[in-house]
ROVO-56001 format. One record per residue: residue number from 1; x, y, z of N, C-alpha, C, O, CB in turn. Coordinates in pm, whole numbers, plus 50000, padded with zeros to 5 digits. Glycine has a CB too. Example, Ala and Ser with C-alpha at 12.3 -4.5 7.8 and 13.67 -1.06 7.14 Angstrom:
2
+-----+-------+-------+-------+-------+-------+-------+-------+-------+-------+-------+-------+-------+-------+-------+-------+
| seq |   n.X |   n.Y |   n.Z |  ca.X |  ca.Y |  ca.Z |   c.X |   c.Y |   c.Z |   o.X |   o.Y |   o.Z |  cb.X |  cb.Y |  cb.Z |
+-----+-------+-------+-------+-------+-------+-------+-------+-------+-------+-------+-------+-------+-------+-------+-------+
|   1 | 51319 | 49431 | 50780 | 51230 | 49550 | 50780 | 51320 | 49670 | 50780 | 51424 | 49668 | 50846 | 51131 | 49553 | 50905 |
|   2 | 51285 | 49775 | 50708 | 51367 | 49894 | 50714 | 51290 | 50003 | 50787 | 51341 | 50114 | 50804 | 51408 | 49940 | 50572 |
+-----+-------+-------+-------+-------+-------+-------+-------+-------+-------+-------+-------+-------+-------+-------+-------+
END
This chain:
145
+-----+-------+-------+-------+-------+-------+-------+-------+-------+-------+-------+-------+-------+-------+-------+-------+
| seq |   n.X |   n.Y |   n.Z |  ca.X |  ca.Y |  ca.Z |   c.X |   c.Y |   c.Z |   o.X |   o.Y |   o.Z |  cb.X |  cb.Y |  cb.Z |
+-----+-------+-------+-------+-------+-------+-------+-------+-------+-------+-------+-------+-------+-------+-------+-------+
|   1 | 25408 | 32044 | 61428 | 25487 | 32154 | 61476 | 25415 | 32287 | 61453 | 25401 | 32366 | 61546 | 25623 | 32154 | 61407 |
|   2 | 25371 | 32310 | 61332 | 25310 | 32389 | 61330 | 25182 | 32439 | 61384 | 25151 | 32558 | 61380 | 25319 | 32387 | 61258 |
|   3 | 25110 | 32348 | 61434 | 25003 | 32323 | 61506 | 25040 | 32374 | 61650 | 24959 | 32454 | 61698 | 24967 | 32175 | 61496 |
|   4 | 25122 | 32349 | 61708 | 25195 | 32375 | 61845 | 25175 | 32521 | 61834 | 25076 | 32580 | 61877 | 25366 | 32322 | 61863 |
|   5 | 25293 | 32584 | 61762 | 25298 | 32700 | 61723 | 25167 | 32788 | 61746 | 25168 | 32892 | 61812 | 25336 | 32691 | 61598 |
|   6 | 25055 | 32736 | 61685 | 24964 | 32843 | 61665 | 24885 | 32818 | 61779 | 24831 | 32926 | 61803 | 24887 | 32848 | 61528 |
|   7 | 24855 | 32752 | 61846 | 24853 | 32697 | 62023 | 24904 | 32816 | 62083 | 24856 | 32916 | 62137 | 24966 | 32548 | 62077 |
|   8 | 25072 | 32753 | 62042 | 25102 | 32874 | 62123 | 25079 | 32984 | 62114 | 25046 | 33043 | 62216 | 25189 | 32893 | 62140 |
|   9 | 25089 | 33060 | 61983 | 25026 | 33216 | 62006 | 24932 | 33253 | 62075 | 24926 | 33330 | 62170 | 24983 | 33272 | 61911 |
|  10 | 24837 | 33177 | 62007 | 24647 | 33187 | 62079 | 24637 | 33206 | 62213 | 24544 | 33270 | 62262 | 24544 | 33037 | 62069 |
|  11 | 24718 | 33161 | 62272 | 24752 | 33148 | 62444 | 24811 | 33242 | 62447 | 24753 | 33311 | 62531 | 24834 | 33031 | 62516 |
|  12 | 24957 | 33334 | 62380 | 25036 | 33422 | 62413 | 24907 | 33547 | 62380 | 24882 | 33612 | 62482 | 25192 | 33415 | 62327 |
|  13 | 24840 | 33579 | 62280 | 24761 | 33633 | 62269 | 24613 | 33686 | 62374 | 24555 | 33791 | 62405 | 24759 | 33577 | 62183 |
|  14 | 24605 | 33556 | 62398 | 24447 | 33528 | 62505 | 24527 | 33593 | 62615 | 24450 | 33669 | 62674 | 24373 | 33325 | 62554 |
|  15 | 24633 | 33596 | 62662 | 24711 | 33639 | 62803 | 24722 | 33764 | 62780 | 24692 | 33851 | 62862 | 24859 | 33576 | 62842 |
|  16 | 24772 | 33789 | 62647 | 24820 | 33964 | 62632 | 24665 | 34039 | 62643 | 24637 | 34137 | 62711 | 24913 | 34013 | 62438 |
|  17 | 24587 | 33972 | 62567 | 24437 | 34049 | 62613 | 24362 | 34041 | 62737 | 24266 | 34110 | 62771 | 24333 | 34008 | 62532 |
|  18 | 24428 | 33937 | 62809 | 24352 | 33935 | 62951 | 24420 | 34047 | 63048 | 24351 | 34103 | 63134 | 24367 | 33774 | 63028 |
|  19 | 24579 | 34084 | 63028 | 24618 | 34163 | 63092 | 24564 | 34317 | 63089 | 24510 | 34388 | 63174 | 24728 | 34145 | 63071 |
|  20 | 24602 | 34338 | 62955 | 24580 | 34490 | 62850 | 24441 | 34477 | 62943 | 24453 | 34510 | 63061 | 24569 | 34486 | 62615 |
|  21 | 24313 | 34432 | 62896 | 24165 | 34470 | 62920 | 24129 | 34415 | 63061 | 24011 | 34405 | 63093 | 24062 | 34405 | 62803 |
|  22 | 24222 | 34382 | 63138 | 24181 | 34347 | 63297 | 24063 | 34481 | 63317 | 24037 | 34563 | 63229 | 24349 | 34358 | 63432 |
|  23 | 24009 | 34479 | 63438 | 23935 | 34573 | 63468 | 24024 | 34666 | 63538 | 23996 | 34786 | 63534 | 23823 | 34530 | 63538 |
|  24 | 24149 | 34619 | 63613 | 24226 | 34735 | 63660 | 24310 | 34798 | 63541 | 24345 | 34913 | 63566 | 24322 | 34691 | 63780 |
|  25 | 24346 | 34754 | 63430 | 24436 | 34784 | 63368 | 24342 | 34876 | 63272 | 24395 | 34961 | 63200 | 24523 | 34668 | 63320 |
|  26 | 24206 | 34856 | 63272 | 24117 | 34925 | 63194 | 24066 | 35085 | 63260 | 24020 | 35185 | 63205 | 23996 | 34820 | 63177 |
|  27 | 24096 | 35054 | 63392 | 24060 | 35181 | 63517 | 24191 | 35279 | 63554 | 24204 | 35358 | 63647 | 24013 | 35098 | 63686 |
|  28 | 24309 | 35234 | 63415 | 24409 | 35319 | 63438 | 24546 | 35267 | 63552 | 24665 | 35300 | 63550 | 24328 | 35443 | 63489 |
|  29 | 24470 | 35174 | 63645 | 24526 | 35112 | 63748 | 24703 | 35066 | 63729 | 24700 | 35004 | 63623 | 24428 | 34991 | 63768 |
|  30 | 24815 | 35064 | 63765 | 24954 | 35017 | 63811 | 24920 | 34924 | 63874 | 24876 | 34919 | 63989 | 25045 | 35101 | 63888 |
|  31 | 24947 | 34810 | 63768 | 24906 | 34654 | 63832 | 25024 | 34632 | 63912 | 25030 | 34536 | 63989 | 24883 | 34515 | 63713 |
|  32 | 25108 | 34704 | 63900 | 25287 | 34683 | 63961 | 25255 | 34743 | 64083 | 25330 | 34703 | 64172 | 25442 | 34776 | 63871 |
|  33 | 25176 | 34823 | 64118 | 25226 | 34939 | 64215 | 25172 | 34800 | 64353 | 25124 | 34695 | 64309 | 25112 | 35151 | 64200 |
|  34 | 25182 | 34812 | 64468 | 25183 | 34776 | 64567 | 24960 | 34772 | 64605 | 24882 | 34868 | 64611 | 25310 | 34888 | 64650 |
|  35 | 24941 | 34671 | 64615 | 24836 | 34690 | 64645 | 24775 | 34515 | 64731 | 24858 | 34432 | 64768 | 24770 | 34754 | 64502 |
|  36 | 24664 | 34497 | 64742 | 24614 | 34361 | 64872 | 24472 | 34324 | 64715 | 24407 | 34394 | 64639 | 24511 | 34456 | 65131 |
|  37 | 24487 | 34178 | 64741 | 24406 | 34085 | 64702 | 24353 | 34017 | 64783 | 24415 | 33940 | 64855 | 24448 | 34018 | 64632 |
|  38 | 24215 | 34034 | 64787 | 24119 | 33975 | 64906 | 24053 | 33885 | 64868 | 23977 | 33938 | 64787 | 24026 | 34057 | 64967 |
|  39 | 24028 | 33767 | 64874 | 24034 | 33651 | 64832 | 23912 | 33597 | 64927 | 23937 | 33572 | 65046 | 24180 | 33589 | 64840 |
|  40 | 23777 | 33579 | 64872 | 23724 | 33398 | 64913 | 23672 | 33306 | 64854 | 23575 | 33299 | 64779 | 23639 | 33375 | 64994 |
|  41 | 23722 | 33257 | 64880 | 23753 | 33079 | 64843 | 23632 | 33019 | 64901 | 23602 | 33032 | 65020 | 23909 | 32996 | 64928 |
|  42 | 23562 | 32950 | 64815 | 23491 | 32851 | 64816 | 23464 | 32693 | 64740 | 23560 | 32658 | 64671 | 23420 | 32912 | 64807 |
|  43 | 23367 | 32613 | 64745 | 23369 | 32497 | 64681 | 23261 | 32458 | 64557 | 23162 | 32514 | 64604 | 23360 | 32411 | 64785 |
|  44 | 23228 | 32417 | 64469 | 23087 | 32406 | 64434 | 22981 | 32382 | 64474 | 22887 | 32447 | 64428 | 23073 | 32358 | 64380 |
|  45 | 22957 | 32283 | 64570 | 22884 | 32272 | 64706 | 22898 | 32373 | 64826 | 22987 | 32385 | 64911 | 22922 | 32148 | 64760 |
|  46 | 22779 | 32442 | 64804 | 22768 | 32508 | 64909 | 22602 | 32542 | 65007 | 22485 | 32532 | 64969 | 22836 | 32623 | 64855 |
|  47 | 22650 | 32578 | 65117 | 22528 | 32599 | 65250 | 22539 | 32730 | 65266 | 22615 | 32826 | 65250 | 22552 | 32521 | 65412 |
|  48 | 22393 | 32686 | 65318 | 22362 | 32912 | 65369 | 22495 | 32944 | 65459 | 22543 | 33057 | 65451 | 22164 | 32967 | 65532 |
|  49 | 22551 | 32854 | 65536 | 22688 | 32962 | 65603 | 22772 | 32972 | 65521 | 22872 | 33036 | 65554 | 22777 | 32920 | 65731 |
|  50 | 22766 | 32930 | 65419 | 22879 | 32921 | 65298 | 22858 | 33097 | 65220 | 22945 | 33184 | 65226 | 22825 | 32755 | 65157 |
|  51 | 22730 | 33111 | 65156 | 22706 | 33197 | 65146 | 22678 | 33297 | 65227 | 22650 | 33404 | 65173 | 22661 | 33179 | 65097 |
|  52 | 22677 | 33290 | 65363 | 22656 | 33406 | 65442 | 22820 | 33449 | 65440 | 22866 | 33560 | 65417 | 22576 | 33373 | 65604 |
|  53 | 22890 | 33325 | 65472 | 23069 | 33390 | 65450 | 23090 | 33483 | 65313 | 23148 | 33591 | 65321 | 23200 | 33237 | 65424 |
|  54 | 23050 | 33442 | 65214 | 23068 | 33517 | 65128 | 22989 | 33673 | 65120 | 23035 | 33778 | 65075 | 23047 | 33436 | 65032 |
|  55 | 22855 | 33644 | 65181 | 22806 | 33788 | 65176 | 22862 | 33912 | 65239 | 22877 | 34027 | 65199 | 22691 | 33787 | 65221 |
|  56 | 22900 | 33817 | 65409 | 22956 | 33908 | 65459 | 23124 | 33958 | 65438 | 23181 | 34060 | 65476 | 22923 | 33876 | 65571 |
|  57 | 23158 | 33875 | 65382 | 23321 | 33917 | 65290 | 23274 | 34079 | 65233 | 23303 | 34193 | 65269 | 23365 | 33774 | 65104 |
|  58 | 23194 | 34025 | 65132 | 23169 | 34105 | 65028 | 23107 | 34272 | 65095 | 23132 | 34381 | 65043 | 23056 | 34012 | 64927 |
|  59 | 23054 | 34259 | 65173 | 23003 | 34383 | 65288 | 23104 | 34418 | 65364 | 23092 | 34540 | 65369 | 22888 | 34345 | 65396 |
|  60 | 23189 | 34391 | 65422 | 23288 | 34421 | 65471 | 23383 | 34510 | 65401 | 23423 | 34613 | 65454 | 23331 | 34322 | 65501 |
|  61 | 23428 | 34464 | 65253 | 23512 | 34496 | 65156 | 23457 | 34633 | 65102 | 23517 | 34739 | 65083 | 23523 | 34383 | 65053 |
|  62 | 23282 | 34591 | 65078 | 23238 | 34744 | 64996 | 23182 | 34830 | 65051 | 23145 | 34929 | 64988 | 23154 | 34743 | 64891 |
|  63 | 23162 | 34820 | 65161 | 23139 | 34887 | 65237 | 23242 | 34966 | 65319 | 23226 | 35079 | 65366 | 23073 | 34825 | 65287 |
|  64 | 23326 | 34906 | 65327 | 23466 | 35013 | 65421 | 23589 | 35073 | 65346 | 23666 | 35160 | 65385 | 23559 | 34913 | 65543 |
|  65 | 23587 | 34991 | 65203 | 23704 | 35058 | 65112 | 23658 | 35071 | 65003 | 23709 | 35004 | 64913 | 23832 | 34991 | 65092 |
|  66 | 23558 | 35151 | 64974 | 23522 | 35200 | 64860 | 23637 | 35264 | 64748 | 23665 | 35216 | 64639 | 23430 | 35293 | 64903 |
|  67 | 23680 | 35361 | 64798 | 23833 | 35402 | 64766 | 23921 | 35318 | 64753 | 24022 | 35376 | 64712 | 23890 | 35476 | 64851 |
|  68 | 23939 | 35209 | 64766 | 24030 | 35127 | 64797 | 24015 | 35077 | 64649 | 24098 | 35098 | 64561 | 24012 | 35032 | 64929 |
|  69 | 23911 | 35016 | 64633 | 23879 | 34971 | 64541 | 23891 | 35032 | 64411 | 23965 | 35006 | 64317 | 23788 | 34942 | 64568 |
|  70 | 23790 | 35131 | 64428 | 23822 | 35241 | 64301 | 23907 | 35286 | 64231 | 23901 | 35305 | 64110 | 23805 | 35330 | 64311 |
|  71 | 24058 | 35322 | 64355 | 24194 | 35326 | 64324 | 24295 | 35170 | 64278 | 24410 | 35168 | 64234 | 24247 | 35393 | 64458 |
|  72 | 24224 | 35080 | 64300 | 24282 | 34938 | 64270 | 24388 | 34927 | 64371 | 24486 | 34858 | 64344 | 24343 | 34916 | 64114 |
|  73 | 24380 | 34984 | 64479 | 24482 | 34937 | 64613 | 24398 | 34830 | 64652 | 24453 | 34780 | 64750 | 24513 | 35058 | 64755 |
|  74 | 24288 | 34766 | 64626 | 24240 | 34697 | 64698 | 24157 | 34609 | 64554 | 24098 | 34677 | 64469 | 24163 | 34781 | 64826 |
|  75 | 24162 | 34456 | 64543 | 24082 | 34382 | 64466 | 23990 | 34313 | 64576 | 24021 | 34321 | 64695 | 24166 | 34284 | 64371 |
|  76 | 23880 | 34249 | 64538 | 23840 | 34182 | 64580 | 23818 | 34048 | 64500 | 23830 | 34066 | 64379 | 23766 | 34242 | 64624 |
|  77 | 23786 | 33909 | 64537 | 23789 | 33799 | 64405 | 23711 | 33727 | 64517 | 23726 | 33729 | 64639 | 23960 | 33719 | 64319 |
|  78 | 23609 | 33649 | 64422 | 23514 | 33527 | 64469 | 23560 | 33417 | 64407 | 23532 | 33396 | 64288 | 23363 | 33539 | 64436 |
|  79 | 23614 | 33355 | 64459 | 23664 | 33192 | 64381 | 23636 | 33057 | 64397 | 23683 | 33006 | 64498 | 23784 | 33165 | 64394 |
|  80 | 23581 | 32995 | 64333 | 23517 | 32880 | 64366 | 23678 | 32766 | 64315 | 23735 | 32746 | 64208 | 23338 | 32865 | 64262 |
|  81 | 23695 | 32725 | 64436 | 23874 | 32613 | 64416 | 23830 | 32553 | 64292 | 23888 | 32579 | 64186 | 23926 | 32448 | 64563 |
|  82 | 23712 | 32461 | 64299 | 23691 | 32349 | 64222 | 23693 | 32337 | 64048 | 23690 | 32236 | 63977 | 23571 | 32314 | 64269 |
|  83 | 23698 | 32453 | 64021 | 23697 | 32552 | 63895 | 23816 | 32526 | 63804 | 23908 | 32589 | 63856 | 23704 | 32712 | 63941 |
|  84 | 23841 | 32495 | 63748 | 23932 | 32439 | 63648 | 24059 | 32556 | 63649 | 24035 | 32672 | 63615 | 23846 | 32419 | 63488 |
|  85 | 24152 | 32528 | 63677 | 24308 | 32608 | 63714 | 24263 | 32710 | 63833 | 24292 | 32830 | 63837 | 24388 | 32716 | 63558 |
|  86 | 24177 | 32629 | 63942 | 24209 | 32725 | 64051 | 24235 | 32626 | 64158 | 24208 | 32644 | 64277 | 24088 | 32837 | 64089 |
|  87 | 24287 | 32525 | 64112 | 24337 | 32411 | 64189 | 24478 | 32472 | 64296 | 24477 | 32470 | 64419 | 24388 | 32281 | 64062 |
|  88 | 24557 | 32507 | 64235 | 24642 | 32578 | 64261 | 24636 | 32689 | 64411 | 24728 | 32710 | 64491 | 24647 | 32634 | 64138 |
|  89 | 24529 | 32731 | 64411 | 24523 | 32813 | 64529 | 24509 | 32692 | 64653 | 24583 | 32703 | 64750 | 24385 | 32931 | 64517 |
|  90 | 24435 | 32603 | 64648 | 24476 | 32524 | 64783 | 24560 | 32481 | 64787 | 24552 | 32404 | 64882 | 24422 | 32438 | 64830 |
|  91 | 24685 | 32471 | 64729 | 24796 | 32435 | 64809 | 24895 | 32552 | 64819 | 24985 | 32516 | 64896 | 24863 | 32313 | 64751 |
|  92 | 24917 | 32674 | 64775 | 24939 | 32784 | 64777 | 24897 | 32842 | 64877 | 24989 | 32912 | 64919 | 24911 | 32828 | 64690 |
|  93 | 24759 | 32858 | 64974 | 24755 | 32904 | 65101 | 24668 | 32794 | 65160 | 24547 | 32798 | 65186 | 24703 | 33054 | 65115 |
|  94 | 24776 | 32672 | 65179 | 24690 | 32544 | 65208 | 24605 | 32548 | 65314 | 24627 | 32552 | 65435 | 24767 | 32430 | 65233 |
|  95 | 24470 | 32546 | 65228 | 24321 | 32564 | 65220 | 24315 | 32418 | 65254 | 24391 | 32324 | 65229 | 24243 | 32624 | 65070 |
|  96 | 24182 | 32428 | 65331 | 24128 | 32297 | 65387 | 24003 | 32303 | 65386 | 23949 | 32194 | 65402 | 24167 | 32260 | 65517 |
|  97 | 23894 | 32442 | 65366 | 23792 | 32490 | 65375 | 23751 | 32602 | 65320 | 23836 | 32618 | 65232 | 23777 | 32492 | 65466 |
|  98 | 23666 | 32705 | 65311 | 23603 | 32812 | 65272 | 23674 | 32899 | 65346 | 23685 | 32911 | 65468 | 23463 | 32814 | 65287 |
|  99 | 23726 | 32964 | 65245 | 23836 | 33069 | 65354 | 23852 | 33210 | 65321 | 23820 | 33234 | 65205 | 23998 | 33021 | 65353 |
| 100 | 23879 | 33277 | 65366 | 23904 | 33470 | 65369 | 24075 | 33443 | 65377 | 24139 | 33395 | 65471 | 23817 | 33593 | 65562 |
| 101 | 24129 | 33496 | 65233 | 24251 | 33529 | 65222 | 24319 | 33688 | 65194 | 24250 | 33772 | 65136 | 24279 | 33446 | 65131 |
| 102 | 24442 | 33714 | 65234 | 24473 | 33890 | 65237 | 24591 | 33840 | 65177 | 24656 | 33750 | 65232 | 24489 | 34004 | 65403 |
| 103 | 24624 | 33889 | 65070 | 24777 | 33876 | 64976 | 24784 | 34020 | 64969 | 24699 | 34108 | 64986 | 24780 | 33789 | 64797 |
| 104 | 24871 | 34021 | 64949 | 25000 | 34203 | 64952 | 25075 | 34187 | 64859 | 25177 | 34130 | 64897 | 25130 | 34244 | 65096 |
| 105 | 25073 | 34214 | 64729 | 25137 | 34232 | 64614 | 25262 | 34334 | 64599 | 25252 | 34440 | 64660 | 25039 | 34265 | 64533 |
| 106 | 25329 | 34320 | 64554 | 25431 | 34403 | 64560 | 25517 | 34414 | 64381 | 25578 | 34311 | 64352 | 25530 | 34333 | 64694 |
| 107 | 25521 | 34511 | 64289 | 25601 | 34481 | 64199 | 25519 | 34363 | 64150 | 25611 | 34291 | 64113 | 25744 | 34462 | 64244 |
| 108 | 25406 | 34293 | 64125 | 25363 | 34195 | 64057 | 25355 | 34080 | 64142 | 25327 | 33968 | 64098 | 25438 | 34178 | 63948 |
| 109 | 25386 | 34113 | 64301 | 25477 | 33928 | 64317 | 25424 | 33906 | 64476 | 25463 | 34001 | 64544 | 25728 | 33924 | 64309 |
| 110 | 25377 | 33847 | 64524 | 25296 | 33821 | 64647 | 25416 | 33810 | 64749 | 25486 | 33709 | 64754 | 25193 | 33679 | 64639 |
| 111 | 25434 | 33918 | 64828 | 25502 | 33930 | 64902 | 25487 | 33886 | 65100 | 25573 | 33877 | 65188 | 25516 | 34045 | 64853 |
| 112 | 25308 | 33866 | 65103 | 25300 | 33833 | 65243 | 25138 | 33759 | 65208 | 25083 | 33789 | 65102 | 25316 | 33987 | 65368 |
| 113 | 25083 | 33679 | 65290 | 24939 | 33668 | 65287 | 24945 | 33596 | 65431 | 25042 | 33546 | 65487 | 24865 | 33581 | 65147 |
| 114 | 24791 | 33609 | 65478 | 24758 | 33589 | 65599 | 24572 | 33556 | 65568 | 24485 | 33632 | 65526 | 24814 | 33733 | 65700 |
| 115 | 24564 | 33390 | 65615 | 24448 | 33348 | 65617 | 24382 | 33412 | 65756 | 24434 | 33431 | 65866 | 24454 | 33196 | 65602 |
| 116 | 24228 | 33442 | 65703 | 24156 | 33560 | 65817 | 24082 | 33447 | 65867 | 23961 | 33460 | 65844 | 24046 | 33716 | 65757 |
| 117 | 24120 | 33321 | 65940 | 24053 | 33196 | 65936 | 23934 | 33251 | 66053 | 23849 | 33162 | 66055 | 24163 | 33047 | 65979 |
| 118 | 23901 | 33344 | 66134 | 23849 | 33346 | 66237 | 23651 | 33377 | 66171 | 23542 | 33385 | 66227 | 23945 | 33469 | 66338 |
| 119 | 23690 | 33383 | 66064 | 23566 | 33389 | 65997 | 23421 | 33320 | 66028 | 23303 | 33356 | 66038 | 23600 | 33351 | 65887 |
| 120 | 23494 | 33203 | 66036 | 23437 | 33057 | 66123 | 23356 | 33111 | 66178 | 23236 | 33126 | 66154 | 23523 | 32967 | 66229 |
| 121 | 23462 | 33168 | 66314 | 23432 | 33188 | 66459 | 23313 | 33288 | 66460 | 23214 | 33255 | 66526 | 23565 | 33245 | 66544 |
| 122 | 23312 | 33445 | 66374 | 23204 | 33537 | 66363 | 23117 | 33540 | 66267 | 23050 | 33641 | 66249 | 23241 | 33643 | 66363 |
| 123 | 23098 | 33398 | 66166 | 22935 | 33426 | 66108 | 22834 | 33405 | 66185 | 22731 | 33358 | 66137 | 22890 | 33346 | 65997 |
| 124 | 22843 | 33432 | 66306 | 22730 | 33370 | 66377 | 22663 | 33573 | 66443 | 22576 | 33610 | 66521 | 22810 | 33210 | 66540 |
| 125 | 22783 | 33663 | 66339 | 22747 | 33749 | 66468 | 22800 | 33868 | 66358 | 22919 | 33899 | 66369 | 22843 | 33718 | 66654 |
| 126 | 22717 | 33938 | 66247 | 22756 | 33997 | 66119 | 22848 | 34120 | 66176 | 22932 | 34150 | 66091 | 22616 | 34047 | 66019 |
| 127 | 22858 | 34204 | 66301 | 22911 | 34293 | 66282 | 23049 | 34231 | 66334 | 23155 | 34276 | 66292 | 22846 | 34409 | 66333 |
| 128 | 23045 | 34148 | 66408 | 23222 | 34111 | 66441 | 23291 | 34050 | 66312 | 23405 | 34071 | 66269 | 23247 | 33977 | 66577 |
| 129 | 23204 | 33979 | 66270 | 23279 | 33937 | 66145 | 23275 | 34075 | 66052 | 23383 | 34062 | 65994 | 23200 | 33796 | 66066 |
| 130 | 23227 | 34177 | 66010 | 23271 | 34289 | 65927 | 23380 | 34358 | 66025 | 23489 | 34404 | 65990 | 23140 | 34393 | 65879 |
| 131 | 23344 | 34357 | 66115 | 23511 | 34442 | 66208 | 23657 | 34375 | 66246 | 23755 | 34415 | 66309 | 23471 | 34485 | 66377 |
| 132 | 23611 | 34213 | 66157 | 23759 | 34147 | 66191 | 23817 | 34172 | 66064 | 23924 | 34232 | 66058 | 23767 | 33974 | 66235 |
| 133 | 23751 | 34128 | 65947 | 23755 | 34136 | 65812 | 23833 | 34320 | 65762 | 23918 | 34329 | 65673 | 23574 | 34103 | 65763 |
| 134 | 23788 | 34422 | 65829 | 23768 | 34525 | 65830 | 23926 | 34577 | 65863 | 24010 | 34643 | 65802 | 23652 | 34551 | 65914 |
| 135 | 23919 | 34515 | 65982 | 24071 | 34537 | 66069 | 24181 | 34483 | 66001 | 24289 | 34539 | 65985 | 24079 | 34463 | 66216 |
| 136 | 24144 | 34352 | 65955 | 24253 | 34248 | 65830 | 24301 | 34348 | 65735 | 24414 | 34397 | 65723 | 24158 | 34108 | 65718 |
| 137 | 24206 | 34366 | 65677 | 24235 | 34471 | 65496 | 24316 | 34576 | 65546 | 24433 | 34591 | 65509 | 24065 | 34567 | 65399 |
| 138 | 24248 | 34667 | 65647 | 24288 | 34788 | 65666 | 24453 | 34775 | 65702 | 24527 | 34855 | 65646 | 24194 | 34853 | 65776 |
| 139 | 24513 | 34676 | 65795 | 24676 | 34658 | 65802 | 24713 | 34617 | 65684 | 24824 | 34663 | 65657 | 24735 | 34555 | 65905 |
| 140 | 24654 | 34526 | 65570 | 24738 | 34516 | 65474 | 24755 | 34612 | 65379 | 24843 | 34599 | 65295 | 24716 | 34421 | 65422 |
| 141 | 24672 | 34724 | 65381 | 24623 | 34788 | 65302 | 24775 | 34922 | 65342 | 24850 | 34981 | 65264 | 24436 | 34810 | 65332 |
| 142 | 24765 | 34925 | 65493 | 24878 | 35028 | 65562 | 25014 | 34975 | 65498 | 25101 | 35060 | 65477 | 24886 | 35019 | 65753 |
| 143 | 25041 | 34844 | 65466 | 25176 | 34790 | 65390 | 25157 | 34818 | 65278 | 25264 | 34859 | 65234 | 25215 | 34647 | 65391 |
| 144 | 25060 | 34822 | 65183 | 25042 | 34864 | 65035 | 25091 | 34982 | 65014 | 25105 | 35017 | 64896 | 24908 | 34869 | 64987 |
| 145 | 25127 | 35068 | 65115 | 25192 | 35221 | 65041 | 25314 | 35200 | 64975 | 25371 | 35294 | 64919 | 25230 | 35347 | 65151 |
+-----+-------+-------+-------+-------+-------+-------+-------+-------+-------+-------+-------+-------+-------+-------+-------+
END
């Protein structure tokens, strides 16, 4: 029993410090206030289009919302599913593949998301895929006020 107990703290603890010292919570950031989580998802196995999806995620994001970011209206996250408790996200925006996700937070609590699946369709062609990606954020970003 007592053993449990101190389990449990260690965990209530490890959580209270992951929140407190997040990088937004460290940048002053209102983790409550209304803001978009941009999300891609990948596998441990991966190919150059695997990583070109991710590069061009990542160019898209820092390149057009610098501010976005800075102000924490806007996260960005690289996630590999296969990763021990990120199991959870494929069936949560049931994922079937390497994917570009847009969540809209609200008050703490995911209020809308929309897979940017067309990603596919424009790694073959870097600026359509930064102007679809681009266009995605920027409407969720117009609901974040």
């Amino acid at each position: 029993m007592k053993k449990q107990f101190l389990i449990l703290m260690a965990v209530a603890t490890f959580v209270s410090f992951s929140i407190i010292f997040s990088p937004l919570a460290q940048a002053g950031v209102d983790t409550n206030s209304p803001h978009v989580v941009a999300y891609y998802f990948h596998g441990t196995m991966r190919c150059p289009t695997c990583y070109k999806l991710e590069q061009y995620s990542k160019e898209a994001i820092e390149t057009n919302f610098k501010d976005s970011l800075a102000s924490g209206k806007l996260e960005f996250k690289v996630i590999n599913l296969e990763d021990k408790g990120n199991e959870h996200y494929g069936k949560d925006y049931q994922l079937y593949t390497k994917s570009f996700i847009l969540s809209l937070v609200k008050d703490g609590k995911e209020t809308k998301w929309q897979n940017l699946n067309k990603i596919w369709e424009y790694v073959g062609n870097n600026q359509r895929f930064i102007d679809y990606v681009k266009s995605g954020v920027a409407d969720f970003l117009k609901e974040a006020k």
